[in-house]
C-alpha positions as CSV (number, residue, x, y, z in Angstrom):
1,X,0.0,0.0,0.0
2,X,1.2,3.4,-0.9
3,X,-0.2,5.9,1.7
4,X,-2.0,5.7,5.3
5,X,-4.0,9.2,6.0
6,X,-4.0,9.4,9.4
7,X,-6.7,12.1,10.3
8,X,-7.8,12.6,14.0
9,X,-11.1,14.5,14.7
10,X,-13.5,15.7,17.5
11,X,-17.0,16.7,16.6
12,X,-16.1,17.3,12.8
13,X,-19.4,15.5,11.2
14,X,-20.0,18.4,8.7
15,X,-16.4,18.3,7.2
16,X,-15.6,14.3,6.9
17,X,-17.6,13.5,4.1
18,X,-16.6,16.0,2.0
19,X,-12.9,15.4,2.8
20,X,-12.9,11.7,2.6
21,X,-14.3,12.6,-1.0
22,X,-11.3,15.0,-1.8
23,X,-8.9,12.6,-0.7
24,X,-10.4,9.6,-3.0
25,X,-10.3,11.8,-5.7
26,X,-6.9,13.1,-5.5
27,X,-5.9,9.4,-4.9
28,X,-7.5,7.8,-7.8
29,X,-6.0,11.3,-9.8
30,X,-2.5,10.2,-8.8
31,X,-2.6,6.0,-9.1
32,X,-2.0,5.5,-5.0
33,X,-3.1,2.9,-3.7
34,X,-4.3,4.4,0.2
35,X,-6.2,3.7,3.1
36,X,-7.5,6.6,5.3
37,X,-8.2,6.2,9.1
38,X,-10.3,8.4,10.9
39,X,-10.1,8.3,14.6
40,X,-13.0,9.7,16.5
41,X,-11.6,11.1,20.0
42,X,-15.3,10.8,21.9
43,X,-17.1,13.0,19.9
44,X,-20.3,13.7,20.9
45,X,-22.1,14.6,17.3
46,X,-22.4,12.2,14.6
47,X,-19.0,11.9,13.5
48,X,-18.7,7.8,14.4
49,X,-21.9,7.6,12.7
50,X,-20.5,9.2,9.3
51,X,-17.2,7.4,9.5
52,X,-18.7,4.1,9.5
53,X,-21.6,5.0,6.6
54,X,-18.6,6.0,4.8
55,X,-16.5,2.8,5.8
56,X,-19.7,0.7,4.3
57,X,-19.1,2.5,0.8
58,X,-15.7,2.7,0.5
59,X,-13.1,0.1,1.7
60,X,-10.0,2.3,1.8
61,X,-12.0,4.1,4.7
62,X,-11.5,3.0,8.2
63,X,-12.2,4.2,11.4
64,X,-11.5,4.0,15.2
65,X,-13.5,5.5,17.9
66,X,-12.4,6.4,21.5
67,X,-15.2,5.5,24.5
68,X,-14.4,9.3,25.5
69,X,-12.1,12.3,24.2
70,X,-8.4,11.4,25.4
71,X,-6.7,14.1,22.8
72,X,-4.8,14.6,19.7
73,X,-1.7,12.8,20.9
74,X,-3.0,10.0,22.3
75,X,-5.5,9.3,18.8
76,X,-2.3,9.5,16.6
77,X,-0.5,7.0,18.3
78,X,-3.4,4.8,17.9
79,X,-3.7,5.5,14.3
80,X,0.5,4.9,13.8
81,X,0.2,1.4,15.5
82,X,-2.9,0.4,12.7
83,X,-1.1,1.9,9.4
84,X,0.1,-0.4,6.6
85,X,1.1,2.0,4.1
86,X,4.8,3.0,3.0
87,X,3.9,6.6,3.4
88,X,2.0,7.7,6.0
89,X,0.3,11.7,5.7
90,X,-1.5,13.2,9.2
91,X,-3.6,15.9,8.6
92,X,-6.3,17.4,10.6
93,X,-10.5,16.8,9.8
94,X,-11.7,20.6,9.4
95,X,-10.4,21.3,6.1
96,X,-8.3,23.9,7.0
97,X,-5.3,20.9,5.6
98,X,-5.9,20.2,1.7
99,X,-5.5,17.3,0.0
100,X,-4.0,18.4,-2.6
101,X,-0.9,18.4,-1.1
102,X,-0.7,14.5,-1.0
103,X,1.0,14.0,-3.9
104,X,4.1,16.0,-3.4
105,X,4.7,15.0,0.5
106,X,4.1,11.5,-1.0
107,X,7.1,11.9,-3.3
108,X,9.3,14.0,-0.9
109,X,9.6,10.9,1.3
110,X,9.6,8.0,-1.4
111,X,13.1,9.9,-2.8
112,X,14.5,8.6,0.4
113,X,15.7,12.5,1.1
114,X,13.7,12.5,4.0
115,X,12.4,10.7,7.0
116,X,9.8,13.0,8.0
117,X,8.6,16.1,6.1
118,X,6.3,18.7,8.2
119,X,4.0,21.2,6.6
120,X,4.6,24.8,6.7
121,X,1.5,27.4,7.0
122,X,3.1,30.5,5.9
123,X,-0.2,32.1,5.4
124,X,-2.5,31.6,8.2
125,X,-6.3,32.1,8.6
126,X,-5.6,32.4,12.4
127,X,-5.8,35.7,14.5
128,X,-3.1,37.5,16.0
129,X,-3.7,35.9,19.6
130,X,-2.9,32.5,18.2
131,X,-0.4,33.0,15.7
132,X,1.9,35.1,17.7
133,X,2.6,32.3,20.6
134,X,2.7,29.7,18.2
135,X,5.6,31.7,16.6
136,X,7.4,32.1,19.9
137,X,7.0,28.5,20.4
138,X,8.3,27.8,17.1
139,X,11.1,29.8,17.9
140,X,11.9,28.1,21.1
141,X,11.5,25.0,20.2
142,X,14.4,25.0,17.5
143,X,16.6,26.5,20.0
144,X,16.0,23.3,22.2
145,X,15.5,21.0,19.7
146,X,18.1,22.1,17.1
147,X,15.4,21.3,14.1
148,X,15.0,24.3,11.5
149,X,11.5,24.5,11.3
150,X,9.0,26.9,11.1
151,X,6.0,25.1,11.9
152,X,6.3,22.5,14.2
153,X,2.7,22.3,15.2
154,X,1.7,21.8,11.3
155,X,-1.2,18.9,11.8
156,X,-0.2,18.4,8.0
157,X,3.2,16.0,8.1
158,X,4.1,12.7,6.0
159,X,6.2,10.0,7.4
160,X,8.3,7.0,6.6
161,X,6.7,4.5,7.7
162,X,9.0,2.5,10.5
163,X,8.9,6.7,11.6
164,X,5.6,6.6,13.1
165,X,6.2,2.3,13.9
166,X,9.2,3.2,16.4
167,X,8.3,6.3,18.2
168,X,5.6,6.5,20.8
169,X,2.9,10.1,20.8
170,X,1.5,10.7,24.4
171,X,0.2,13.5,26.9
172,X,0.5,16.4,24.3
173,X,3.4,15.4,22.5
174,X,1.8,15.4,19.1
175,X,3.2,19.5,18.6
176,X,6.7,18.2,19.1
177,X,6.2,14.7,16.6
178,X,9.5,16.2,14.5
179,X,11.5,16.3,17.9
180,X,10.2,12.6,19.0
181,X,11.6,11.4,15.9
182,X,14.8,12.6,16.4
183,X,15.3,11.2,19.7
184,X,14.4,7.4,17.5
185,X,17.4,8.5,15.0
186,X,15.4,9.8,12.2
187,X,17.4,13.0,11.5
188,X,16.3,13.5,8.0
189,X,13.9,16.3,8.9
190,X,12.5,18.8,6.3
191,X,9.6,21.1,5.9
192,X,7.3,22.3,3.1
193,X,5.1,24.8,2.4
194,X,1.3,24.0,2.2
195,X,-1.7,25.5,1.4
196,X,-3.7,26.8,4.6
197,X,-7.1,26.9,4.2
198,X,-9.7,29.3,6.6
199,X,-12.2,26.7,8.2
200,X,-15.5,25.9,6.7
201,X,-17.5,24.0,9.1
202,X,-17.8,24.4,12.8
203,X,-15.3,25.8,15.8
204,X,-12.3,25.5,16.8
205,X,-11.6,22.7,19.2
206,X,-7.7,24.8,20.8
207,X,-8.8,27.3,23.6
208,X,-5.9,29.8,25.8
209,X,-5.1,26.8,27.6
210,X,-3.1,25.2,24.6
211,X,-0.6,28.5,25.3
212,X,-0.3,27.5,28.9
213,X,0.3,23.4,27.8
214,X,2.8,24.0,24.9
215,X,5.0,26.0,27.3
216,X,5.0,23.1,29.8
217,X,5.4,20.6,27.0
218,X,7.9,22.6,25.9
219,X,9.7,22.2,29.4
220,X,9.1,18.7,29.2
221,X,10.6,18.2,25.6
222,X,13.8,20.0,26.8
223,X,14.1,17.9,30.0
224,X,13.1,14.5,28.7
225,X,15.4,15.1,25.6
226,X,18.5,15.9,28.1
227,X,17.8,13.6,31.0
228,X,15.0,11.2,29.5
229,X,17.0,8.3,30.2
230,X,19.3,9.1,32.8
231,X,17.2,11.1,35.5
232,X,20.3,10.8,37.9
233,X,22.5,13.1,36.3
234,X,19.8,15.6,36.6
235,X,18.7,15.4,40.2
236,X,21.7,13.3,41.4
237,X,23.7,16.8,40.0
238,X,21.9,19.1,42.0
239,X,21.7,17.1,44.8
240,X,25.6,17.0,44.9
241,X,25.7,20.8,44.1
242,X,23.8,21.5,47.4
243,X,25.2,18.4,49.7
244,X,28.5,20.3,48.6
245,X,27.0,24.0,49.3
246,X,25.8,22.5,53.0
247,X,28.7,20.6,53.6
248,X,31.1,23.8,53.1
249,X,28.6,26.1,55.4
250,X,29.0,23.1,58.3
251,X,32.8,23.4,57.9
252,X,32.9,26.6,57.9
253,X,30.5,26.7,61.2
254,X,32.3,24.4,62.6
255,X,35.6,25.6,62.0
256,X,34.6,29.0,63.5
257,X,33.3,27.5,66.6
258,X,36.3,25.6,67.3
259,X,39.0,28.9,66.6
260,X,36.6,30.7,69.4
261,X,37.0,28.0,71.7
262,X,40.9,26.9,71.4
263,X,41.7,30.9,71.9
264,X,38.6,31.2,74.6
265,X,36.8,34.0,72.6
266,X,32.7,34.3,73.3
267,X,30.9,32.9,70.4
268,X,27.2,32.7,69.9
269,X,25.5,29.0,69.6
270,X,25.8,27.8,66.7
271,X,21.8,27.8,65.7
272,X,21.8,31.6,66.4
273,X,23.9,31.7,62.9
274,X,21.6,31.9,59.7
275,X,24.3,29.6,58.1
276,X,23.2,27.1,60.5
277,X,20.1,26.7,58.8
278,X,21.4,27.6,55.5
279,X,23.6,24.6,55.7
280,X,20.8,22.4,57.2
281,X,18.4,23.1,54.1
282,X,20.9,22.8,51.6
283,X,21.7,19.0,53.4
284,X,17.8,18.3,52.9
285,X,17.1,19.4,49.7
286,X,20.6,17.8,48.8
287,X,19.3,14.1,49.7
288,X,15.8,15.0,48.7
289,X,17.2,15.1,44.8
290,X,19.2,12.4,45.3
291,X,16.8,10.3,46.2
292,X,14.6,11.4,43.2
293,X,17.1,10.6,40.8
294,X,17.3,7.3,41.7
295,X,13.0,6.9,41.6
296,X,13.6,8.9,38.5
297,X,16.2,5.6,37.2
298,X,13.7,3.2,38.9
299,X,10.9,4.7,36.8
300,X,12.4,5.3,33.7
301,X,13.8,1.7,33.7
302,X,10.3,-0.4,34.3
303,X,8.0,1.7,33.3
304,X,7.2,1.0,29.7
305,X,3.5,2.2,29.3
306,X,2.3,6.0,29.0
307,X,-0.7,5.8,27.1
308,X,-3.4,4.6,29.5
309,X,-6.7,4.6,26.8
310,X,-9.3,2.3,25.5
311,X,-10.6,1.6,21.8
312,X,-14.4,1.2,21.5
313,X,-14.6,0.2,18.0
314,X,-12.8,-0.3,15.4
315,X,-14.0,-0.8,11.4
């Protein structure tokens, strides 16, 4: 098979006939042979209901639903694990990602020049409010990432297939896909330029609070790229940094206290000195991160399973 669409939704039924049509066409234009998977995060419209009328009438359409909405991420790692195709193409369900661009991300991966090739709105139908974080986002994440792209968010990507087969999509993950993949060793990273289309049907499902989660995914990207692995030499760091830091203040009380004494000069007790306690938090917090680096290893070493969901249908 030559191409897996991988298209998550939520409350979309207006849209999904009309771009289940598009894609047939432009398939049957080009010779590919395809299969597109529609994956219903709990809608609560009609949108299952569509899916599988379309499904009856066309076998290149499948679908899977979710018993309730568990998010973008979490619906394109279901829809990796059930490709077949060589090429596999995630776009998003409102039409606001065209079809026509198939062709071309289709052949931009087959030429073996890429691994994964990420869609670039340079004209957006978006206000101000959303396009200006997503550019600082953008902007952040290549500084982290070291990936030149513009658009990392794009819901319009194409993939290699043993791309989307070896990495793993979970919490909110899906806006940093081209940064997943390089952490696999898929390092052939490019971008193109698509067509970005004002939606036609329905609302927006992204409110403020995507701001507020990209900046802590972005946190978690940078910290789980670095340290991922090897939690230790995160905390176990720090931990020495301020064991060290106390240890110096308690040698340096101590050593005060025993110069007064040995020459019989009047000190003050030794917890009427801020250092005192300075050096006492410093011992604290000093064990507290060790002790989180190595749950961190513990963790990180048996715990294999992040995506905690459950299929209720599939076609």
């Amino acid at each position: 098979m030559d191409i897996s669409l991988v298209i998550p939704l939520y409350n979309e039924e207006e849209s999904i006939p009309e771009l289940s049509e598009w894609i047939d066409r432009v398939a049957k234009e080009n010779g590919f042979s395809y299969e597109t998977i529609f994956l219903d995060d709990g809608s609560k419209d009609s949108s299952w209901e569509v899916i599988k009328k379309l499904a009856s009438n066309n076998p290149n359409v499948k679908g899977i639903s979710f018993r309730r909405n568990y998010g973008k991420s979490a619906a394109l790692n279901e829809g990796f694990r059930a490709t077949q195709g060589d090429v596999v193409i995630t776009m998003d369900a409102d039409l606001q990602d065209s079809p026509d661009e198939i062709p071309e991300l289709f052949q931009l991966i087959k030429s073996g020049q890429y691994d994964l090739v990420s869609g670039w709105k340079q004209k957006r139908y978006d206000p101000i409010s959303k396009t200006l974080p997503t550019k600082l986002f953008n902007w952040a994440t290549r500084k982290m990432s070291g990936i030149s792209l513009n658009d990392f968010n794009c819901g319009l990507k194409a993939y290699r297939k043993d791309v989307v087969k070896s990495i793993e999509v979970y919490g909110e993950m899906h806006r940093y896909i081209p940064v997943i993949a390089k952490w696999a060793g898929f390092t052939k990273i490019g971008e193109k330029a698509v067509q970005h289309r004002a939606r036609k049907y329905g609302v927006t499902k992204f409110g403020l609070e995507r701001f507020v989660n990209g900046f802590l995914d972005l946190l978690t990207i940078f910290f789980v790229g670095k340290f991922g692995r090897r939690p230790m030499h995160f905390f176990g760091s720090l931990g020495m940094l301020m064991s060290i830091f106390g240890l110096f203040c308690t040698l340096w009380i101590g050593g005060a206290k025993l110069y007064h004494v040995s020459f019989n000069i009047k000190a003050e007790k030794i917890t009427s000195d801020p250092i005192f306690y300075l050096a006492l938090t410093c011992m604290i917090i000093g064990t507290q991160l060790f002790l989180a680096g190595f749950i961190g290893e513990l963790i990180s070493r048996n715990g294999n399973e992040r995506n905690f969901y459950h299929v209720r249908e599939k076609i």
